[in-house]
C-alpha positions as a Markdown table, in Angstrom:
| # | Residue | x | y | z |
|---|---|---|---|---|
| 1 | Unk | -4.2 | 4.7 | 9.1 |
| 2 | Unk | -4.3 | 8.6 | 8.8 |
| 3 | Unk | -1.5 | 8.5 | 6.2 |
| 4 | Unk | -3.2 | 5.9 | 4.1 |
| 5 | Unk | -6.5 | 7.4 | 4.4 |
| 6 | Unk | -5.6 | 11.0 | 3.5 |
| 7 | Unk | -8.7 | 11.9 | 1.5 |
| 8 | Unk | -7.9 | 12.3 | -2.1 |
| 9 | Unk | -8.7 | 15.9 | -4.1 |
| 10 | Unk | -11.9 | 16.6 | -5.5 |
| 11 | Unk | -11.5 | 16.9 | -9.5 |
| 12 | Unk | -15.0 | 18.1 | -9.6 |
| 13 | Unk | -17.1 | 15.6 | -11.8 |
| 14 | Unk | -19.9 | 14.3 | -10.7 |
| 15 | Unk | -21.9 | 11.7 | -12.2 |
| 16 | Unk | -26.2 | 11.9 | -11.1 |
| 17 | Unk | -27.1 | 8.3 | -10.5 |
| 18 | Unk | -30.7 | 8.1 | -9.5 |
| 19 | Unk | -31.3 | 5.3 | -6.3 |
| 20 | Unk | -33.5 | 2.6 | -7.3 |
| 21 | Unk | -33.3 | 0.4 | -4.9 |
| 22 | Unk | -34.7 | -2.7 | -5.1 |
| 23 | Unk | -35.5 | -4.8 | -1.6 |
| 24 | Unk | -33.7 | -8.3 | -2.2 |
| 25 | Unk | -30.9 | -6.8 | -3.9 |
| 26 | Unk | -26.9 | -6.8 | -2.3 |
| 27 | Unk | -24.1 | -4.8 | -4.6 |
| 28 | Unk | -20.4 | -6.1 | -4.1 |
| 29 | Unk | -18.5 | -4.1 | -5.1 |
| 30 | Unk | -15.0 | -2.5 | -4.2 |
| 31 | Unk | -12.8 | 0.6 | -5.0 |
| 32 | Unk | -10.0 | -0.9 | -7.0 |
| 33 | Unk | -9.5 | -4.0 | -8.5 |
| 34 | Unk | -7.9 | -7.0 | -7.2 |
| 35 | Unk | -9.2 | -7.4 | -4.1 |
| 36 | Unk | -11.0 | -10.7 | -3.7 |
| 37 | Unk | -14.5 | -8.7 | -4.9 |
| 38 | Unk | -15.7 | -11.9 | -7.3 |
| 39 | Unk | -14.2 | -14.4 | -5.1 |
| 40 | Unk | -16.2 | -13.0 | -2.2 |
| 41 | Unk | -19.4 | -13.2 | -4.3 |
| 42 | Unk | -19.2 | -16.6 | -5.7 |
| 43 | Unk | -18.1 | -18.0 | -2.1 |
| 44 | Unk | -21.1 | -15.8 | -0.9 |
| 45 | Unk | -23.3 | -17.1 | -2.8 |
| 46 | Unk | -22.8 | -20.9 | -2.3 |
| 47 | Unk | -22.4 | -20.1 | 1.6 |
| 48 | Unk | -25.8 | -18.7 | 1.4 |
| 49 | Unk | -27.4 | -21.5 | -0.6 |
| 50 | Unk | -26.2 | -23.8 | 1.7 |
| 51 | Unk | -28.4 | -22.5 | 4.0 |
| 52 | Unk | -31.1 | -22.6 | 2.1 |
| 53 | Unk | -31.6 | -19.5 | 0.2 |
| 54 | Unk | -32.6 | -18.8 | -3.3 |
| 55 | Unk | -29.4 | -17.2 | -4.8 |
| 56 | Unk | -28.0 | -15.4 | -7.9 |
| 57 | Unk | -25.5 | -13.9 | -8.5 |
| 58 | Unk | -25.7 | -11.4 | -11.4 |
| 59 | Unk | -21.9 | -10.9 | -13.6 |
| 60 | Unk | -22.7 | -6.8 | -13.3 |
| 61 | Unk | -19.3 | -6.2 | -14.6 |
| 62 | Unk | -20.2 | -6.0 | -18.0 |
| 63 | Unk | -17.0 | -4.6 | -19.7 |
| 64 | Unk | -14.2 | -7.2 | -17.8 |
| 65 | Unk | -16.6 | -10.0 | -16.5 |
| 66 | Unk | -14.7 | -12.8 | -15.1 |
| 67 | Unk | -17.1 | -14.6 | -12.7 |
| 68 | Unk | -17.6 | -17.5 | -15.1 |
| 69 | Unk | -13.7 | -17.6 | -15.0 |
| 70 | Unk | -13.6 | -17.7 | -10.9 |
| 71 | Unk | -16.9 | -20.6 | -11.4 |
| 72 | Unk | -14.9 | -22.6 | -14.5 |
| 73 | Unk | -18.5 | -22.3 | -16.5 |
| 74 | Unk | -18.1 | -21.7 | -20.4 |
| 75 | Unk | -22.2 | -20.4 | -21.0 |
| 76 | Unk | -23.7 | -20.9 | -24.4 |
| 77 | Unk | -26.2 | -17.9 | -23.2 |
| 78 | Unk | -24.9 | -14.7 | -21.8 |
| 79 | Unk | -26.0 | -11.5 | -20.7 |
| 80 | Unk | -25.6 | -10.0 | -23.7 |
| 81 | Unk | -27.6 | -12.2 | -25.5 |
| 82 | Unk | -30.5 | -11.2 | -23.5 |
| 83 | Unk | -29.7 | -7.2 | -23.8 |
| 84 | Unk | -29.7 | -8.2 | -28.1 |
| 85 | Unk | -32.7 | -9.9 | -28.0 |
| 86 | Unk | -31.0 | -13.0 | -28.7 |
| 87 | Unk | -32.2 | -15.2 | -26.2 |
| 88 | Unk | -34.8 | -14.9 | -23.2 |
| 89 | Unk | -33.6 | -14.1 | -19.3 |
| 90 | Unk | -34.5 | -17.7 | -18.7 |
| 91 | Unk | -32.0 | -19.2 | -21.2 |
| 92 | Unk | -28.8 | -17.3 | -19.4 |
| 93 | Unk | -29.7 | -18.4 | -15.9 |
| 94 | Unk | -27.6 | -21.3 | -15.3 |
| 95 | Unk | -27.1 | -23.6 | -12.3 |
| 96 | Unk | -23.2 | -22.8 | -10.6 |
| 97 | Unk | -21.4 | -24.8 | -8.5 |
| 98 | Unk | -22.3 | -24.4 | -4.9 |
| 99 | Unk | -26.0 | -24.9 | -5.8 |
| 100 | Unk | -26.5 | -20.7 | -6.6 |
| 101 | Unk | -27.9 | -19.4 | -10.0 |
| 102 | Unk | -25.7 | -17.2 | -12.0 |
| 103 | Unk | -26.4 | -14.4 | -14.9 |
| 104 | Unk | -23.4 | -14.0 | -16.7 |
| 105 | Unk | -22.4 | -11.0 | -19.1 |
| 106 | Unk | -19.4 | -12.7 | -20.7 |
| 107 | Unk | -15.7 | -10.8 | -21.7 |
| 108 | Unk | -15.2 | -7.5 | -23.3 |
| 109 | Unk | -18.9 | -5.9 | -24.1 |
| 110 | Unk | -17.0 | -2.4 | -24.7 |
| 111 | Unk | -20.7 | -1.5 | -25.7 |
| 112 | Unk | -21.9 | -1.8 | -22.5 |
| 113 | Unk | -18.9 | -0.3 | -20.7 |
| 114 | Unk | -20.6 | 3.1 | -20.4 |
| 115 | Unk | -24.3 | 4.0 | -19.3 |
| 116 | Unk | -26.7 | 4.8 | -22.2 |
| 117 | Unk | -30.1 | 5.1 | -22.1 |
| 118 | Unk | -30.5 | 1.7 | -23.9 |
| 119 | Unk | -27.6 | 0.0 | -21.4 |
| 120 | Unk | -29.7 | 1.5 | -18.4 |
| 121 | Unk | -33.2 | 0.4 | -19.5 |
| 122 | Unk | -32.1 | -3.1 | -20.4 |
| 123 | Unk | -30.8 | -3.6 | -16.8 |
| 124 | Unk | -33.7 | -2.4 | -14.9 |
| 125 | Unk | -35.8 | -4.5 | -17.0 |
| 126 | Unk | -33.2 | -7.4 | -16.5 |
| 127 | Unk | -33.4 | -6.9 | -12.7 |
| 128 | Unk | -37.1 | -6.4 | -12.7 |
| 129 | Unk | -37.7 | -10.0 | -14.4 |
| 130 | Unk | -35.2 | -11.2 | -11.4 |
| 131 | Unk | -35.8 | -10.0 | -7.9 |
| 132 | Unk | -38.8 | -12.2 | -7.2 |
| 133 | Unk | -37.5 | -15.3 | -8.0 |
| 134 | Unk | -35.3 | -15.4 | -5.5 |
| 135 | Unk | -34.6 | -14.7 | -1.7 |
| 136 | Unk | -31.7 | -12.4 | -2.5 |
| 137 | Unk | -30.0 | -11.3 | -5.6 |
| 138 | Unk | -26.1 | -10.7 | -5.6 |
| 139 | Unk | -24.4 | -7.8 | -7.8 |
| 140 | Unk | -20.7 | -8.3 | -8.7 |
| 141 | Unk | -20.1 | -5.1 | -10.3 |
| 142 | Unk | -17.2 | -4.0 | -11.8 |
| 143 | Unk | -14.4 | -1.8 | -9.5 |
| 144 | Unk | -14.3 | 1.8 | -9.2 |
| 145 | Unk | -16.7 | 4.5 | -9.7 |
| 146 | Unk | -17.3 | 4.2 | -13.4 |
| 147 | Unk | -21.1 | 5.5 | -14.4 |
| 148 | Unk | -22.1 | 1.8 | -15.0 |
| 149 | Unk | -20.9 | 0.5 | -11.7 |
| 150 | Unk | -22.8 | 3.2 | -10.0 |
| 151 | Unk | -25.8 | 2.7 | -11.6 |
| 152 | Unk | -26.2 | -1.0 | -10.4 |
| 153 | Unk | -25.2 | -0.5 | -7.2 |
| 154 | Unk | -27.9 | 2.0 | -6.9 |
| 155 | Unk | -30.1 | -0.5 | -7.6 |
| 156 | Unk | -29.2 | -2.5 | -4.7 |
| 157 | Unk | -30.4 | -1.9 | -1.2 |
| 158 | Unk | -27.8 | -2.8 | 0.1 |
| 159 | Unk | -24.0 | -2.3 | -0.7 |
| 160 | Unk | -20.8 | -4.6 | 0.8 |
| 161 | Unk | -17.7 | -3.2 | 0.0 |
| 162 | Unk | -14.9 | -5.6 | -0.3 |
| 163 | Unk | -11.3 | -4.1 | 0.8 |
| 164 | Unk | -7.8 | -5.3 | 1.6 |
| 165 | Unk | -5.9 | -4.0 | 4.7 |
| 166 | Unk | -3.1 | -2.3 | 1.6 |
| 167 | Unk | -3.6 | 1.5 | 1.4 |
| 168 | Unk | -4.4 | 2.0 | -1.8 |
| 169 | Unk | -7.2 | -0.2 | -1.6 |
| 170 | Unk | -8.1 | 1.5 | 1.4 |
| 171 | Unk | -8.1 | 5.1 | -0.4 |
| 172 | Unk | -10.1 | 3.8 | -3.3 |
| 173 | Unk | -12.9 | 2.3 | -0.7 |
| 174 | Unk | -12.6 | 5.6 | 0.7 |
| 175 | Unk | -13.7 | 7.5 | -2.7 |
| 176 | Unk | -16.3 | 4.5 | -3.1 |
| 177 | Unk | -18.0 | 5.5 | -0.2 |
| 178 | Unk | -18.0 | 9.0 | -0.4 |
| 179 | Unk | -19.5 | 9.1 | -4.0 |
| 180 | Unk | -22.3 | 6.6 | -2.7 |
| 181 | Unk | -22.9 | 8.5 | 0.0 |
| 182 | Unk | -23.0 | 11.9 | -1.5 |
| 183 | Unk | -24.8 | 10.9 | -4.8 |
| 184 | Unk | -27.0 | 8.2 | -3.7 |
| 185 | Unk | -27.4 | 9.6 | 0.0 |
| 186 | Unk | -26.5 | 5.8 | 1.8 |
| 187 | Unk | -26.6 | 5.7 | 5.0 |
| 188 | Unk | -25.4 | 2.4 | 5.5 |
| 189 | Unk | -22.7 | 0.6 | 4.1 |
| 190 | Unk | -21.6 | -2.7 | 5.1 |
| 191 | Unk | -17.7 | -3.8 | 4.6 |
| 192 | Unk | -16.0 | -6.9 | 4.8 |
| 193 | Unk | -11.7 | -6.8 | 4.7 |
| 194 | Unk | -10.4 | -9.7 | 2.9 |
| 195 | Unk | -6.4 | -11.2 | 3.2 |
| 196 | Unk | -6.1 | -9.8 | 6.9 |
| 197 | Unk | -3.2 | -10.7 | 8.7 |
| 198 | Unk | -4.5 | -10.6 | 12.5 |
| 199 | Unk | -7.9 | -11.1 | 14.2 |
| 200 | Unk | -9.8 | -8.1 | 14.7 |
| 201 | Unk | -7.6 | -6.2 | 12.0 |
| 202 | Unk | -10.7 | -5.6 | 10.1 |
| 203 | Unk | -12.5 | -3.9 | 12.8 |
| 204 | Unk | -10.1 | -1.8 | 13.2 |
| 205 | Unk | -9.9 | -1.1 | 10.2 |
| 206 | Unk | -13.2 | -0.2 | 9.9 |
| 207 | Unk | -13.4 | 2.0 | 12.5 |
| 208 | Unk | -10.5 | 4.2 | 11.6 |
| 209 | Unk | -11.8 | 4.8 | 8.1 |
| 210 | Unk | -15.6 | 5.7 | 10.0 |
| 211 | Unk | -13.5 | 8.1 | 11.9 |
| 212 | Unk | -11.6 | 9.7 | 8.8 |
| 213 | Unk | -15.4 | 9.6 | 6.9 |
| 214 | Unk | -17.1 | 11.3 | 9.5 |
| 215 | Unk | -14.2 | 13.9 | 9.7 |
| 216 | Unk | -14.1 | 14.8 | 5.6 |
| 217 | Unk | -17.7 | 13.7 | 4.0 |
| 218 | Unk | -20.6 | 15.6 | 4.5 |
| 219 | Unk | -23.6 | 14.6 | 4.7 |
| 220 | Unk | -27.3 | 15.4 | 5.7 |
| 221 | Unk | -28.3 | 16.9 | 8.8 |
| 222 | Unk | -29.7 | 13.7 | 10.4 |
| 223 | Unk | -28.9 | 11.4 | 7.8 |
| 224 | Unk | -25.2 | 10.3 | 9.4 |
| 225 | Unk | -22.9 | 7.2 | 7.7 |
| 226 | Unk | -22.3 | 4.1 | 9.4 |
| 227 | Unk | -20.1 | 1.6 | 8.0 |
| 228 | Unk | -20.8 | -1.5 | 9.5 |
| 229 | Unk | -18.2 | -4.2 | 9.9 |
| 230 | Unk | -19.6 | -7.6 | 8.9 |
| 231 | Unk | -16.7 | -9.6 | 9.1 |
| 232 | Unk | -13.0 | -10.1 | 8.2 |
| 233 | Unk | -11.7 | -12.8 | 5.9 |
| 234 | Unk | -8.1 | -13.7 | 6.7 |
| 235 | Unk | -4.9 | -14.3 | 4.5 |
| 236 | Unk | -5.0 | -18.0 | 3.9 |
| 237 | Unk | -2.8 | -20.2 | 1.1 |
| 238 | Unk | -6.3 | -22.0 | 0.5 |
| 239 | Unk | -7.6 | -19.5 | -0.8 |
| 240 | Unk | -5.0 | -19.3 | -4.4 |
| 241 | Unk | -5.4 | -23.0 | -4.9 |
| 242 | Unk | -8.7 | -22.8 | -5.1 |
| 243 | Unk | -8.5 | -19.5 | -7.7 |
| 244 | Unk | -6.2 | -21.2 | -9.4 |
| 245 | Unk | -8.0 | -24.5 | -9.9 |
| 246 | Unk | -11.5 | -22.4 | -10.6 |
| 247 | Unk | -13.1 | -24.3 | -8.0 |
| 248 | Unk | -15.0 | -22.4 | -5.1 |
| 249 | Unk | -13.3 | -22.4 | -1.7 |
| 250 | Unk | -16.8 | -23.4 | -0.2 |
| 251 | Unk | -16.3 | -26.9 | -1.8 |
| 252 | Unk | -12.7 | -27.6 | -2.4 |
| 253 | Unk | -11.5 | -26.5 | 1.2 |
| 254 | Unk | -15.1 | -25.6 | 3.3 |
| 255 | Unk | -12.8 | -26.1 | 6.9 |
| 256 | Unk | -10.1 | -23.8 | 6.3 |
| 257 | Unk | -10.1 | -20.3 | 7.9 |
| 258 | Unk | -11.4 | -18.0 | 4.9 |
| 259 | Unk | -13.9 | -20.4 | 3.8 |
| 260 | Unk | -15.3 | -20.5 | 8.0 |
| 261 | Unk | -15.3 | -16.4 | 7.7 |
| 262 | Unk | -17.2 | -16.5 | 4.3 |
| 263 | Unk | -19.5 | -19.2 | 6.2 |
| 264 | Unk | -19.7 | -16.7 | 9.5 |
| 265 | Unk | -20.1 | -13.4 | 6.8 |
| 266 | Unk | -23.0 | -15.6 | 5.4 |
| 267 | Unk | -25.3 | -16.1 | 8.9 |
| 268 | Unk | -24.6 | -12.4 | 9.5 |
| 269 | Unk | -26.0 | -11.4 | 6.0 |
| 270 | Unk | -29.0 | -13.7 | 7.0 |
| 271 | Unk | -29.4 | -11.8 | 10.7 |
| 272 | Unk | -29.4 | -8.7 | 9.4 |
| 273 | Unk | -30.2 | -8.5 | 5.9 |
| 274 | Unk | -31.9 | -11.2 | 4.0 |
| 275 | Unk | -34.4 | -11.5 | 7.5 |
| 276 | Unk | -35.5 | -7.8 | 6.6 |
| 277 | Unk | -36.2 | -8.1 | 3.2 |
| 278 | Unk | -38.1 | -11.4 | 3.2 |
């Protein structure tokens, strides 16, 4: 884990990204791409609303959005319609599988691919018009550390970083987190490892990185980083049909072992999250 984890070099650009946080608000996001990141939303989402919640999951990927790909929805409204002026919030809301609300931005708005002024005023107002309507709000951004990515997950108060057990996924969550924690000061960041081989792989995975964090990223006297594990979702061959017939796990296949772990990932989120911000 040492080897995979070596820290990459600094190139010393830094992008100010102002925290905004807003209470029922949960970023998934991840370092590269790949990893499971929408799939874990979607899946997420319908787990939750199964228990009762009031969920949405917001496409924040706005230059390569695929969630209404992963969902097989073809939306007449999108998320850009609502930046234009186009059409109201209401109008791109639509009703998902899995009985969750979905925003999404639809394919290739290169316009909205970097942070503007205008890009970053039309989201906060987009989230504003959101958040109260519903018990928690779910942000699929994009991969990575791009401007736009950072900006809605410092909207969030919470973040869930999605990795795989490979080590470049591991070196790019690494990079995640220490940009999150050094320009939006978390303290907490909560990480689920998808396509694990092994029980408790994901733990242990988790606590290695914590170790190699703690050892290279700095961080305010008092104000330490805790990664917390919330859960493991293990390689499972149900998982591609489902991705491949754009159906979500949570219905096709709701008894097979990644659908159970998405189920189990849910009731944590509701202990120790969605209870807090109610």
């Amino acid at each position: 884990m040492s080897d995979v984890l070596n820290p990459p070099q600094d190139n010393g650009a830094t992008i100010s990204v102002p925290l905004k946080p807003l209470g029922k608000v949960l970023a998934v996001t991840s370092g590269k791409g790949g990893v499971g990141k929408t799939f874990v939303s979607a899946n997420l989402a319908a787990a939750l609303a199964k228990r009762g919640h009031r969920v949405l999951v917001l496409d924040a990927d706005l230059g390569l959005a695929n969630l209404d790909v992963v969902l097989n929805l073809y939306p007449k409204v999108t998320l850009h319609d609502v930046f234009t002026g186009k059409a109201k919030l209401e109008d791109a809301i639509v009703r998902a599988p899995g009985g969750f609300s979905v925003l999404l931005a639809g394919s290739g708005m290169v316009e909205y691919s970097r942070l503007t002024p205008e890009v970053r005023d039309d989201f906060l107002r987009i989230m504003n018009g959101l958040v109260p309507h519903y018990d928690i709000v779910l942000l699929d951004t994009g991969a990575g550390i791009s401007d736009v990515v950072l900006f809605a997950v410092s909207l969030a108060s919470e973040v869930l970083v999605v990795a795989t057990p490979e080590p470049t996924s591991l070196t790019d969550a690494y990079a995640t987190i220490k940009v999150l924690v050094g320009q939006q000061k978390r303290q907490n960041i909560r990480m689920v490892i998808n396509q694990t081989a092994r029980l408790g792989d994901g733990r242990a995975i988790t606590t290695q990185l914590q170790q190699v964090l703690d050892r290279f990223v700095k961080t305010e006297p008092g104000r330490p980083l805790r990664l917390i594990h919330m859960g493991d979702i293990p390689s499972d061959p149900a998982v591609r049909q489902a991705v491949m017939r754009r159906q979500l796990l949570m219905q096709s296949i709701p008894g097979c072992p990644a659908a159970l772990a998405i189920s189990q990932l849910a009731v944590k989120l509701e202990d120790t999250v969605i209870a807090q911000i109610k």
